[in-house]
N, C-alpha and C positions, 0 to 999 in steps of 0.2 A: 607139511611144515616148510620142506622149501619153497612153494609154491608160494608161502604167505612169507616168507624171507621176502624171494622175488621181488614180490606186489611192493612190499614196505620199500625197499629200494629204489622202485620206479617212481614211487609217489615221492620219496626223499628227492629223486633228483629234480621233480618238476618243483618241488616245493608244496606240495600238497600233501604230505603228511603232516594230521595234527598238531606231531610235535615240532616240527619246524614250518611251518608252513608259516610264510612273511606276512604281517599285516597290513591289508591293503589301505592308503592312506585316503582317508574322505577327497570327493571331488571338489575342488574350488572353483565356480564360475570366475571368469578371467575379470570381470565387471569387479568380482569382491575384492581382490586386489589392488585393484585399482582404487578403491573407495577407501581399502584402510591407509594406502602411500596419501592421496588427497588429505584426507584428514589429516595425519602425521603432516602436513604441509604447511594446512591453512595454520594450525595450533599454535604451531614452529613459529608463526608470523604473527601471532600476538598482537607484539608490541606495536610493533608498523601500523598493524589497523586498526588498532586504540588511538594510536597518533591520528591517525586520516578522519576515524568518526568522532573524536574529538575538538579536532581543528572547525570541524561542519558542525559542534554541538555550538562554539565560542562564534561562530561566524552569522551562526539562525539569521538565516536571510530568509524574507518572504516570499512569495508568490512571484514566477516571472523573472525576481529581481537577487537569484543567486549565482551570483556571478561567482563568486570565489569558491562557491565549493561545487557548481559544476565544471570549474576549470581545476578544482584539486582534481576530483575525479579522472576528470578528463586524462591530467598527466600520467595520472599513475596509470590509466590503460596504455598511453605511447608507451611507456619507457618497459613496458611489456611486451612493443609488440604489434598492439592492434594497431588498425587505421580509424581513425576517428572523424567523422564530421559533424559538424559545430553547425548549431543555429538552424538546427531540420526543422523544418513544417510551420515555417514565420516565429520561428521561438528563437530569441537567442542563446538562449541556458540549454535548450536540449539540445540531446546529442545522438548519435549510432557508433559504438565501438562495433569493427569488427574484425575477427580472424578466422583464415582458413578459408576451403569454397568446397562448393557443392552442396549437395545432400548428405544426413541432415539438416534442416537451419537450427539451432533452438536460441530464443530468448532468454534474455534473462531480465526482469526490469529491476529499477534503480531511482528510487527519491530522493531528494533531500531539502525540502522546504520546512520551515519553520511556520507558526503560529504566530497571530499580531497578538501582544497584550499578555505573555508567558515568560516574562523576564524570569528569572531564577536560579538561584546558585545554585551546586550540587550539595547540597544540605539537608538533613531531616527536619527539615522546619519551614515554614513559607519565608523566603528570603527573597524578594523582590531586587533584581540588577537594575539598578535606578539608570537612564535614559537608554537604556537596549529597547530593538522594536519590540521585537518576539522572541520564541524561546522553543525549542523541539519538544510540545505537548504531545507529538506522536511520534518521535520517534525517528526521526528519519534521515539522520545524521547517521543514525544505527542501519537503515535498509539500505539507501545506497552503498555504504561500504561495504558490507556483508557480501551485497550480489555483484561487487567489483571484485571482492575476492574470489568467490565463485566463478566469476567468467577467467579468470585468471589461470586457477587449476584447470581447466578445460581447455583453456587454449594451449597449456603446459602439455596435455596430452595428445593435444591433435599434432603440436609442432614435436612430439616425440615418437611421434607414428600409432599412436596406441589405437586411435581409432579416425577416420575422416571426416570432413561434413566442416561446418559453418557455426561459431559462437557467436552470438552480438547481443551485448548490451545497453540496455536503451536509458540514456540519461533522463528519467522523467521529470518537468517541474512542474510546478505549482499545482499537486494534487489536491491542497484544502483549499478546495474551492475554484479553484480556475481551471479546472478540467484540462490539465496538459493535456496529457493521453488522448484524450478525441480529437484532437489534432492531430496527433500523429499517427491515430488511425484514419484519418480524415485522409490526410496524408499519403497514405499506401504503405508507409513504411514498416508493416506488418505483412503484407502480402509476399509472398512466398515463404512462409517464416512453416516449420513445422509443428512448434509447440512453445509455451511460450512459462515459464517460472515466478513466483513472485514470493514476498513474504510480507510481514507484516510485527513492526512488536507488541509485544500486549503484557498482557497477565500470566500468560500461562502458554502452555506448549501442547501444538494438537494442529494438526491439517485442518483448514479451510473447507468446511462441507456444507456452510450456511450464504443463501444469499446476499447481498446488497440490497438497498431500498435504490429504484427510479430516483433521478433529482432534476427539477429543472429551478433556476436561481437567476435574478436579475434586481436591476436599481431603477427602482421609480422614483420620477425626478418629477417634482410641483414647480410651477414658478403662478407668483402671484405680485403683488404692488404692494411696497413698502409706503409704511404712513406713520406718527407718531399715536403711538396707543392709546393716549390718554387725552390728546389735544385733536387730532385728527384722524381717529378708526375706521370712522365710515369712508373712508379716504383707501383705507387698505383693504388688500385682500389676501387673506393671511395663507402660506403655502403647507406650513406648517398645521392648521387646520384642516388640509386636503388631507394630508400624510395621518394626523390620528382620525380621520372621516376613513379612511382606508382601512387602517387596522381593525376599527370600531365593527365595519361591515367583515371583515374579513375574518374577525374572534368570533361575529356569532355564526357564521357560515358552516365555524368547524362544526356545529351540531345538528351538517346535513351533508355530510361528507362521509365516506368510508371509512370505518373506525381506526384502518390502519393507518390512518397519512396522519404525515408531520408537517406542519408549517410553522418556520421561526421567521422574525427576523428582527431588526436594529435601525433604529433612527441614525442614519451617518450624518445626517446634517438636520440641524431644526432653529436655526435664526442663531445670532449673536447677542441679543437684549433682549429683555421680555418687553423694554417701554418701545421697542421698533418691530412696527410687523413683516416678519419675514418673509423677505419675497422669493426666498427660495429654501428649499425642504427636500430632502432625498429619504427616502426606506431600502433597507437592504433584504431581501426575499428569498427563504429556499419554502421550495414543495417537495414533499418525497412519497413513495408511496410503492407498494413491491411491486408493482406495475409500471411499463414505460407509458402503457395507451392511459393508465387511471391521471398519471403526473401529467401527463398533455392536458386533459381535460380540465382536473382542476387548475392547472395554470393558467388556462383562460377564463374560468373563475374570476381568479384574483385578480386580474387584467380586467376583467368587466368591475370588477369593485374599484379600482383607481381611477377608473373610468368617471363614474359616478362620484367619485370624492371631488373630481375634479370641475364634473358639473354642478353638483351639489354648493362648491364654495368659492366657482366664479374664478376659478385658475386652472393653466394649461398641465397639460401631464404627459411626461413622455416617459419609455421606459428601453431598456437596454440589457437584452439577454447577458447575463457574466457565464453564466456556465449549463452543462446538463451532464447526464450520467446515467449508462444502463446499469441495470440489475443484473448480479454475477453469472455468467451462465457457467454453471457445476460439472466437474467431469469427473465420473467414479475412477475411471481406471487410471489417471494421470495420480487422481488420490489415493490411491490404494497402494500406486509404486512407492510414492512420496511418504505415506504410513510409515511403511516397511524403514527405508530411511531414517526416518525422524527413531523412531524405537531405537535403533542400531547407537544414534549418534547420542541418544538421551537425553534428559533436562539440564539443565543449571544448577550445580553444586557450590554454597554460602559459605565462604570462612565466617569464623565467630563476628568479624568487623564487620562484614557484610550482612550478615543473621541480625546484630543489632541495628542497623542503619535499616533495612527494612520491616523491622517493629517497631522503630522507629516513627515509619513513613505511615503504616498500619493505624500509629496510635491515633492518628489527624483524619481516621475515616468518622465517619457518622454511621456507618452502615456498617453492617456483617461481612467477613471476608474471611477466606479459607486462613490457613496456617501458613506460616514463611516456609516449610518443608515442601509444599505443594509445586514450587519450582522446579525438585529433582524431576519429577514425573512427566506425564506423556499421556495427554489424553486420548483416551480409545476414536478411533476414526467413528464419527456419529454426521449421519447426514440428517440435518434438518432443512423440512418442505418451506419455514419459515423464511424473512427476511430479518438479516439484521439488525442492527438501531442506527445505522449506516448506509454513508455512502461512499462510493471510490470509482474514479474514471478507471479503473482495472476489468470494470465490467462492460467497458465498450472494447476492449482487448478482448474479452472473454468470445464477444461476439466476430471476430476476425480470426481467431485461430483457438485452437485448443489450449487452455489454461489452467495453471495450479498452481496454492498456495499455500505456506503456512504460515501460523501465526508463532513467536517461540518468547518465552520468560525473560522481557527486558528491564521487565517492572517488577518491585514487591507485588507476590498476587495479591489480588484484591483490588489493585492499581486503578482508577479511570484513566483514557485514553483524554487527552485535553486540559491534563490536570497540571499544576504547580509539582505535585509529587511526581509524575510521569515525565516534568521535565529535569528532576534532579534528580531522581535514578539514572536518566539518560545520560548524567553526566560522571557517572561511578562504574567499578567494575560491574556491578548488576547488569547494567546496560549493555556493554561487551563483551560479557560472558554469553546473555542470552545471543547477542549480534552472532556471535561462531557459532552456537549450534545454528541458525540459520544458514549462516554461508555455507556450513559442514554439510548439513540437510539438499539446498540447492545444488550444492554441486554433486553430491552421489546420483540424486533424482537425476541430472543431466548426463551422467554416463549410463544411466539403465537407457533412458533416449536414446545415446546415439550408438549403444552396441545390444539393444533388442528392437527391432525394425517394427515389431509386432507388436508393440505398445505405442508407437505410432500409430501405426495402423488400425488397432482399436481405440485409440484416442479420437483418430479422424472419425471412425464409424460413430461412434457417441456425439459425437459432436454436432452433424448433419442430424442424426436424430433428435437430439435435443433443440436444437434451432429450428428445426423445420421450415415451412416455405419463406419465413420470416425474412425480410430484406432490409436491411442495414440502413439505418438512417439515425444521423447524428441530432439529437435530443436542441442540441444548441444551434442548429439552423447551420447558415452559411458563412456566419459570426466570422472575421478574423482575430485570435489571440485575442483575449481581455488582456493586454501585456500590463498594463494600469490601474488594475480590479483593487488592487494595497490601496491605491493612493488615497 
């Protein structure tokens, strides 16, 4: 009996009896902490980044030619901090914020180009802003600000000592279609970089596990001799008949082509009269195809068809590469950290105003579309072997360093990406609610980076393996900037 007296005392005193014995408190990786203060941050800051992605929704500048809202950008990284330089890689709009040094580097990228021809209020209705060029059909008044705020907490924590290493992000323009980005990997300005973020808005919320299509994209330009139509034809030689002699061979080509390519494109210029033969005629061309080496080839395809249009009807033909773009190269483990993330931080929760404003936008589909509820959620991490129905210069980044992306709820689901609808949700809380769980998202992903060395370092190993002996070569030649590609 006193023996078990004893006992019961000794264990009281360590704290190991039963009855008192303290409960030990769960381990928090120092990372998580860190991820719930960020968040609590970004949240805090609202307002501020509604005003900033707002300013860049009213400004929809095109291609090249956004000056005000890569210089909004721009401020709001000084007045933070970073060191900025302006106008990298013959662009004037892009930029490099950066802060801090050493190792890690991590990216973060940052859009903000508009669409030609997407005028529209924030409205559930197609309301057309009568003399605006364009109009943010994808979004990207929403991505840039998102990954500004993101590079922001990160640089909050390197200058707080939490962790060391290198933020910088990278001002991107003119992604529809003028292929910043390959410039600025053309550039170098990814080279020594260790991992590199991005997002994207959409319909719905779910890590980036689906390729890109290839694109190679240029302006075939006819010139022929003006005559009067009707008094003097034989006189002319119409440029404009090269241009649809082009399309003609080049519609039925598609029924000897690999079932996956896309080729669109648009008459930009085709005469001023019908009674005057036009002596000059332009087409605008993309190729795409989930291949880089398939888009090379058929591009000289269609290059041999202009050819011949132009011999066929007796006029010169010249053509001028606008852009290209690799196919996304995928990395599990960058995605899987990024998962984990996205889950943590959630979907997009509708007050009633917002619930009705995208049933609203819903009602104007033609097609089937999930439920306005489907925003709360988080789609499961799904890698498909497929390419998208897209293109994005993010996949010639993909090809320079290791990369990852999400997609997060900026639209009513169901939303098209280029749509009227997708530019007036951009201009409502929808759009900015979905904008922070992105920022929310990039910035946790960026401190698992830079405080587990080993997700680097399996990022890097995938990466070499997935690329293989493959050697970098930019889709759009030696091209300087299409800085003009709008006009």
């Amino acid at each position: 009996m006193k023996r078990s007296i004893v006992m019961a005392a000794l264990l009281m005193a360590f704290g190991l009896h039963p009855l008192f014995a303290q409960k030990k408190k769960p381990i928090v990786a120092p990372e998580e902490g860190l991820k719930t203060t960020v968040n609590q941050d970004i949240q805090s800051k609202y307002d501020q980044y509604k005003n900033i992605a707002l300013q860049i929704w009213n400004h929809a500048e095109l291609g090249y030619k956004e000056v005000k809202s890569s210089a909004l950008l721009q401020e709001t990284l000084k007045k933070e901090g970073f060191s900025v330089e302006a106008g990298v890689a013959e662009i004037p709009t892009a930029f490099v914020a950066t802060y801090g040094s050493g190792q890690p580097v991590i990216g973060i990228l940052a859009e903000f180009d508009a669409l030609p021809g997407l005028a529209q209020e924030a409205v559930p209705e197609k309301k057309i802003i009568a003399g605006k060029a364009g109009g943010h059909g994808c979004g990207h008044h929403l991505f840039g600000t998102a990954s500004v705020a993101a590079g922001i907490e990160i640089k909050k924590l390197i200058e707080q000592k939490k962790f060391n290493g290198t933020i910088k992000v990278y001002g991107c323009p003119a992604e529809e279609g003028g292929s910043g980005k390959v410039y600025m990997v053309r550039a170098g300005l990814f080279n020594n970089v260790d991992a590199v973020i991005h997002w994207h808005p959409g319909n719905e919320n779910g890590v980036t596990m689906t390729s890109a299509l290839a694109n190679s994209s240029a302006k075939f330009r006819f010139y022929g001799l003006s005559a009067h139509a009707a008094a003097s034809p034989e006189n002319g030689r119409s440029s404009l008949d090269a241009v649809e002699s082009m399309d003609y061979m080049v519609n039925l080509m598609r029924e000897h082509i690999p079932q996956e390519t896309r080729i669109h494109y648009v008459i930009t210029s085709g005469g001023k009269a019908p009674n005057v033969v036009p002596d000059y005629a332009e087409v605008y061309y993309y190729v795409r195809h989930p291949k880089r080496d398939q888009v090379k080839q058929i591009f000289e395809r269609v290059v041999t068809a202009a050819k011949a249009a132009a011999l066929g009807t007796e006029t010169k033909m010249e053509y001028e590469v606008i852009g290209g773009t690799h196919d996304l190269l995928l990395n599990r483990t960058l995605a899987e950290a990024m998962q984990k993330n996205l889950e943590n931080v959630g979907g997009v929760k509708y007050t009633p105003e917002e619930k009705a404003f995208a049933e609203k936008i819903q009602s104007s589909f033609t097609f089937k579309f999930p439920a306005v509820e489907e925003a709360e959620k988080v789609k499961p991490l799904k890698i498909d072997s497929d390419a998208g129905g897209g293109s994005t210069d993010v996949g010639d980044v993909s090809y320079a360093v290791p990369t990852v992306g999400l997609r997060a709820a900026a639209w009513a689901p169901g939303t098209p990406a280029h749509s009227w609808q997708a530019v007036a949700c951009g201009g409502t809380e929808i759009g900015t609610k979905g904008m922070m769980v992105a920022a929310k998202t990039m910035a946790m992903t960026a401190i698992d980076l830079f405080m587990k060395p080993v997700l680097i370092q399996q990022a890097k190993e995938e990466f070499i393996k997935q690329k293989g002996d493959y050697k970098y070569e930019a889709l759009l030649g030696n091209r300087k900037p299409a800085l003009n590609y709008r006009d």
